[in-house]
N, C-alpha and C positions, 0 to 999 in steps of 0.2 A: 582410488576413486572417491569423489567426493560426494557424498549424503547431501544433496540439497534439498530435498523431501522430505527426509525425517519428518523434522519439524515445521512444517510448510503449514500446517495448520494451526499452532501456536503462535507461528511468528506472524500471518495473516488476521488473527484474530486479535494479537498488540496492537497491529497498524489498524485495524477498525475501531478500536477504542482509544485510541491516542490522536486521531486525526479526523474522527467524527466520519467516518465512512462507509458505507453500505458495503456487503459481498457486493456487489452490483457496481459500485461506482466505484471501488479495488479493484476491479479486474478488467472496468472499461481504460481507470490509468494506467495497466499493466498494459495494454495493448496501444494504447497512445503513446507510452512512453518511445517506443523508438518510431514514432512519425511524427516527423519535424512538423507541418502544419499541413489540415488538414479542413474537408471542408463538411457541410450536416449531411452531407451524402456519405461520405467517408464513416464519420459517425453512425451513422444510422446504422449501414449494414453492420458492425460490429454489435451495436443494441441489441438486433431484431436477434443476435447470436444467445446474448447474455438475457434477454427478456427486459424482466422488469418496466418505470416509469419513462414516461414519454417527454420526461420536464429533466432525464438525467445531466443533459447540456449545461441550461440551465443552472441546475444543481452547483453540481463544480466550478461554472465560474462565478459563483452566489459565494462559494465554499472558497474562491482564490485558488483553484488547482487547474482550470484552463481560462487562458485568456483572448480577446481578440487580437490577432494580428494583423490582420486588414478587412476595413470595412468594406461591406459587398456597395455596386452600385453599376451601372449600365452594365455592362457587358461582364463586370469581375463579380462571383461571389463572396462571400465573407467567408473567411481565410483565421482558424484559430489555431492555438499554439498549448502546448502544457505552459504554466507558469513557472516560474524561478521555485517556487512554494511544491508546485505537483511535481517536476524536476524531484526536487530533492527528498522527497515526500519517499518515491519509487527508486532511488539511489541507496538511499536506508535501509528500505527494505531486501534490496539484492545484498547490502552488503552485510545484515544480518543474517540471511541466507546463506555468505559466507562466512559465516562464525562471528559475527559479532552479537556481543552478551545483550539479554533483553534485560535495561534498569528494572531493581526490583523494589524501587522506592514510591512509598505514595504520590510523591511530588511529579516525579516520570513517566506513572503509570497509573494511569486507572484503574486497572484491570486490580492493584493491589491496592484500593478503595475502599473501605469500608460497608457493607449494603451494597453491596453486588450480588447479581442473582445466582443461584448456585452452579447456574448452566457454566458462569462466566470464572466464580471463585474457584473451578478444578483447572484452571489455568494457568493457577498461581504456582501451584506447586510441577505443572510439567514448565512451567518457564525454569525456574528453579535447578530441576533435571538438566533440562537445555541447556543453562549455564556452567554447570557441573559439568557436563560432558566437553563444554566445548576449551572450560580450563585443563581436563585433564588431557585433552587431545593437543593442547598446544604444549602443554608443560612435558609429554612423552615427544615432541616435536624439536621440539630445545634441547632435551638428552640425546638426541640420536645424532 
């Protein structure tokens, strides 16, 4: 069985500092990702689930992770879409969820920035862990 949780909160908190994202606007792309387009009704009730700002629409397509698909007008509303950018954004992220290693380089990651708050620098070392585990899991995977 596969661990996709372990590190669900590690790998969550890369993609908010690597992609400039709120918990809030993380988990409203989690929930768009599998709806093909959708309309501010659709959005909404998901919001009113996760809380937070009334501008999060907005937000993201300010940010390039949802775009519009069709403009509203008589009778049609306006019809949005995740971006090619939000797409791949939450593609990442599943497939880090399945074992792929978090970069532990400045250049990659924030999170291993220099002047990080302390909340954020004990991250560095479970990412570290995380990558450990997930070499030695593949390297025992190989031998069998």
């Amino acid at each position: 069985m596969k661990d996709y949780l372990k590190y669900f909160k590690v790998v969550r908190t890369y993609f908010r500092y690597k992609y400039d994202l709120s918990l809030a606007e993380l988990d409203m792309m989690l929930f768009l990702f599998s709806e093909k387009r959708f309309n501010k009704r659709k959005f909404e009730e998901y919001r009113i689930v996760i809380g937070w700002h009334h501008q999060m629409l907005k937000n993201l397509i300010k940010k390039g992770y949802v775009e519009e698909f069709r403009k509203g007008g008589g009778k049609y509303e306006t019809l949005y879409q995740m971006s090619f950018k939000g797409k791949s954004v939450i593609r990442n992220f599943y497939n880090t969820l399945e074992g792929k290693e978090i970069p532990t380089s400045v250049e990659a990651n924030p999170i291993f920035q220099e002047r990080k708050p302390k909340a954020v620098e004990r991250y560095r070392l479970a990412i570290i862990v995380m990558n450990r585990e997930i070499r030695e899991l593949r390297s025992r995977r190989a031998d069998e």
